[in-house]
C-alpha positions in Angstrom: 29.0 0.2 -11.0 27.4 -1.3 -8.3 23.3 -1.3 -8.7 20.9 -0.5 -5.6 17.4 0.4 -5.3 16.6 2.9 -2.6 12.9 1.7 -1.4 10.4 4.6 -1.0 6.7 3.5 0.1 3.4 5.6 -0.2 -0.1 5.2 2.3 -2.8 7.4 1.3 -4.8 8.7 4.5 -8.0 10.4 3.3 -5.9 12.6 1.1 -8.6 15.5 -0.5 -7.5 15.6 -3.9 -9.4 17.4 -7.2 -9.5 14.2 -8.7 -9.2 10.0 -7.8 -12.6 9.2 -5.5 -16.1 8.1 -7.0 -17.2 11.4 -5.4 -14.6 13.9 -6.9 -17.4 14.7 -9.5 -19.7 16.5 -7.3 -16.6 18.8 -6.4 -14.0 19.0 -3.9 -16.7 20.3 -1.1 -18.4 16.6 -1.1 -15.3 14.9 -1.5 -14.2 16.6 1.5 -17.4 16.2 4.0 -16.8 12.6 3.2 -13.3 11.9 4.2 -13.8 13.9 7.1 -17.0 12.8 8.4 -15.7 11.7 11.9 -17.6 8.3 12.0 -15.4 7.4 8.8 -12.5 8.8 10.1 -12.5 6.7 13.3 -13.2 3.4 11.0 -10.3 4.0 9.2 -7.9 5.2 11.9 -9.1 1.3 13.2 -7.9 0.1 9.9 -4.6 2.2 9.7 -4.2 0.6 13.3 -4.6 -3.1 13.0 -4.0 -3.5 9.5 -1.7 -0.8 7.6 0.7 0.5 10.2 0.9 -2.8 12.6 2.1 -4.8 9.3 4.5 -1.7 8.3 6.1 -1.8 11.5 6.6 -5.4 11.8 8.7 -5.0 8.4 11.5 -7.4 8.6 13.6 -5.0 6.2 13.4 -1.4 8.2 15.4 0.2 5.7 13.1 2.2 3.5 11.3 5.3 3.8 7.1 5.8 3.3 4.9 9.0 3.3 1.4 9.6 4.6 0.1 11.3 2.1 -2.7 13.7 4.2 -4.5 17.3 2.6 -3.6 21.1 4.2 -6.8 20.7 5.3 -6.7 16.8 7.4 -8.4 17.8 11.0 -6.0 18.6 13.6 -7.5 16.3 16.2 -7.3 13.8 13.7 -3.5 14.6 12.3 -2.6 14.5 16.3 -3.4 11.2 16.5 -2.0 10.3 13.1 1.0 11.6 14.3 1.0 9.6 17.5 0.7 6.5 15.9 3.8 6.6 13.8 5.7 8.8 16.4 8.3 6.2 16.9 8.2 4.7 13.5 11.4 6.3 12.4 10.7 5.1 8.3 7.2 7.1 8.1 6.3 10.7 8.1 3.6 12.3 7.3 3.2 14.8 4.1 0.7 17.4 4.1 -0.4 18.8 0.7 -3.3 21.3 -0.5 -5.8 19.7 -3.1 -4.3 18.9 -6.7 -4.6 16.6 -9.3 -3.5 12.8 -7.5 -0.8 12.0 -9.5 1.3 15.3 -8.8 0.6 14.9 -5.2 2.1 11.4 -5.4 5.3 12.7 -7.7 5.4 15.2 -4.6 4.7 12.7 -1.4 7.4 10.7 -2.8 9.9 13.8 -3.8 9.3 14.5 -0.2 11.4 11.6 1.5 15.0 11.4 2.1 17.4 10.8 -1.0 19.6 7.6 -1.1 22.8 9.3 -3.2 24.7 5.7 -3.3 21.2 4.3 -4.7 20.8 3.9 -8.9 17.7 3.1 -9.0 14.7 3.7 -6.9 11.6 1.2 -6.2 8.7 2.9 -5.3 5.8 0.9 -3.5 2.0 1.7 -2.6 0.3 0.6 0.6 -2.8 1.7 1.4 -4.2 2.6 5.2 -7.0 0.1 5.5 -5.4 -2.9 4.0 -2.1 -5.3 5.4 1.3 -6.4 4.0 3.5 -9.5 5.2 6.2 -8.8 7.4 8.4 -9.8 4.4 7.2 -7.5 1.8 10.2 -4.7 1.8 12.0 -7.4 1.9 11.4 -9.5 -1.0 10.7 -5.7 -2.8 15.0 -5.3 -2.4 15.8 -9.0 -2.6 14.0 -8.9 -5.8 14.4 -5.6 -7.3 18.4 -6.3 -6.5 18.5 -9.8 -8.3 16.7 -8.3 -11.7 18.6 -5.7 -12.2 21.7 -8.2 -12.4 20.0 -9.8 -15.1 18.0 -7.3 -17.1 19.4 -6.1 -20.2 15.9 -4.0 -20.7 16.5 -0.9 -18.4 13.2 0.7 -18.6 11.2 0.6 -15.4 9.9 -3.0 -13.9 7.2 -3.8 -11.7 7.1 -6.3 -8.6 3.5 -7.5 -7.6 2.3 -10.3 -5.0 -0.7 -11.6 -6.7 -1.8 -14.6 -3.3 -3.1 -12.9 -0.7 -6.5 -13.1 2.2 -9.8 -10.7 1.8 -11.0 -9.8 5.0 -15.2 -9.5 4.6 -16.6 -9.3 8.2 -19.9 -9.3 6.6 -19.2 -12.5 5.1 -20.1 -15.6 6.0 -16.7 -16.8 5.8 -14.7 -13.1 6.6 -11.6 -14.6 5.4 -10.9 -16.3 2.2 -7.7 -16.8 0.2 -7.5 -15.7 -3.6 -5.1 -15.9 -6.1 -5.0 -12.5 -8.0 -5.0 -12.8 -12.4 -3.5 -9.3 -12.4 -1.6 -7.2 -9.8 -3.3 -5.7 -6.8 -2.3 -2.1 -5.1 -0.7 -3.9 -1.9 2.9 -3.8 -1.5 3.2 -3.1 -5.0 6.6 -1.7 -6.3 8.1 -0.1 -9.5 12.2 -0.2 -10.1 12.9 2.9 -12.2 16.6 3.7 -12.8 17.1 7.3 -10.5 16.2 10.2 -12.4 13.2 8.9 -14.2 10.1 10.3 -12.7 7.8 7.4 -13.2 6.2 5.7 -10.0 4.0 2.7 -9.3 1.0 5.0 -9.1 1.9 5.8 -12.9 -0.9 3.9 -13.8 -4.2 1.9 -13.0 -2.3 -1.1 -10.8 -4.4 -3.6 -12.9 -3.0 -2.7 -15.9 0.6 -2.7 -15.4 1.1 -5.4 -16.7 0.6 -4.1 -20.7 2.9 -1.4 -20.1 5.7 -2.8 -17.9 7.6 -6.4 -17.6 6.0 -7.4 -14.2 7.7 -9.9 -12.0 5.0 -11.4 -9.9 4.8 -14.0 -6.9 2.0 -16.9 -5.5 4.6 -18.6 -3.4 2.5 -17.3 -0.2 -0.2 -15.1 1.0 1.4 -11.4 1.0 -1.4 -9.1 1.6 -4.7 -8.8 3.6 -7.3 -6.7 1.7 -10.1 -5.4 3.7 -13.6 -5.4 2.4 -15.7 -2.6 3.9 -18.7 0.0 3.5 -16.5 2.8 3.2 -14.0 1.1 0.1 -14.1 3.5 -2.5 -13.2 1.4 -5.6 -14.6 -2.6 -5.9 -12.8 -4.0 -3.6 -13.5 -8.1 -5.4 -11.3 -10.9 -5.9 -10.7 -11.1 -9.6 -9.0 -14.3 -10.0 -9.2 -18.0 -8.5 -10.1 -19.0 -4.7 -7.3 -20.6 -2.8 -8.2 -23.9 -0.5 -6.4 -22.8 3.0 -8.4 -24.1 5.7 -9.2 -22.5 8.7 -6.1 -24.0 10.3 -4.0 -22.4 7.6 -5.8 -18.7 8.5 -5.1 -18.7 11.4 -1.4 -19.6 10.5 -0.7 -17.4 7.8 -2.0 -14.4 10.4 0.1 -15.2 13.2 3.5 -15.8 11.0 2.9 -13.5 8.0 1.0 -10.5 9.7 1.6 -10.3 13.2 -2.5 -11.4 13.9 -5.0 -13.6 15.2 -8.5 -13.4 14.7 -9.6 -12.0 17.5 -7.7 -9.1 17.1 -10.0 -8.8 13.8 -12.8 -9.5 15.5 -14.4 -5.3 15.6 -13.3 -4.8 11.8 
């Protein structure tokens, strides 16, 4: 039998769950003026913009599917123009879901995109809407996914990560620095999982993956762009070791890997 992963991507976009933000323990009320407050709603629609959906677009592998995960309840001026961003984005769609606890919305987002029935295994990948991938990353998610399961004897689920990749800090001094991740960040992370098994790469805490799963994971070159910001939810801090690209080497890795130049970052 001939072994393929089907690639299915989840974004996030202010979804109001009953559980998952700092907030969700003053009840879903406050969780809810907060991701709709319209000043953070247009800072993150600026995010989505330059960061999340420009990278997803510029994909050089097109062939995989990704939900926006949004609430019942997402404003409809705001789902308008959600909508008209991704319009012509043929491998998004957007899937709207009343509060629940956040990993059954997940197991539903990703329930909700199209079935591959030649694929054997599925690979499952989180992006989030304020944050960048390289143009490569569906890529080397297949090319990689497609390579282990040749050689894996194991076939219990595996996990993909990019740990080398820029933070973006505009209230930094220097607003982007390279860093070298000791375990495996959220961006353009995937999970292999033979079809039929309902684990996903939002199983668990993306951190600790690695003492639960056999985690391939790649430096070769910088594969994300995480934004630092007043409106992050979780820490968003490097835990690992700085990298030493220069200037020079910024403005290189932007244009090449993400489709960017620093003036085009210049109001995040």
């Amino acid at each position: 039998m001939k072994l393929k992963a089907q690639i299915k991507g989840l974004m996030r976009f202010s979804y109001l769950s009953e559980n998952g933000f700092a907030k969700s323990t003053q009840g879903i009320d406050a969780t809810r003026e907060m991701l709709y407050d319209p000043a953070r709603l247009d800072r993150r629609f600026k995010l989505f913009e330059k960061l999340a959906f420009h990278t997803m677009a510029l994909q050089e592998d097109t062939d995989f599917s990704c939900a926006i995960l949004i609430g019942d309840s997402f404003p409809d001026k705001a789902r308008a123009r959600l909508e008209g961003i991704i319009k012509d984005f043929k491998p998004m769609q957007i899937v709207s879901l009343p509060p629940m606890v956040h990993i059954q919305a997940v197991k539903q987002a990703f329930n909700a995109l199209p079935d591959d029935p030649e694929a054997t295994h599925v690979a499952t990948f989180r992006q989030d809407d304020d944050d960048a991938m390289h143009r490569s990353t569906t890529a080397r998610i297949r090319a990689v996914a497609d390579t282990m399961l040749k050689v894996r004897i194991d076939k219990k689920p595996f996990v993909i990560a990019f740990n080398r990749g820029l933070y973006l800090d505009a209230q930094s001094e220097t607003p982007i620095t390279e860093w070298y991740e000791r375990a495996p960040l959220g961006i353009g992370l995937a999970m292999v999982t033979p079809k039929g098994d309902h684990a996903t790469v939002f199983r668990r805490n993306h951190r600790n993956l690695v003492e639960y799963y056999d985690c391939y994971t790649e430096v070769g070159r910088p594969m994300w762009i995480r934004s630092v910001h007043g409106d992050n939810d979780s820490t968003a801090q490097p835990q690992g070791r700085a990298g030493k690209l220069r200037p020079r080497g910024v403005k290189r890795v932007l244009r090449d890997g993400f489709g960017l130049t620093l003036d085009m970052l210049d109001d995040l």
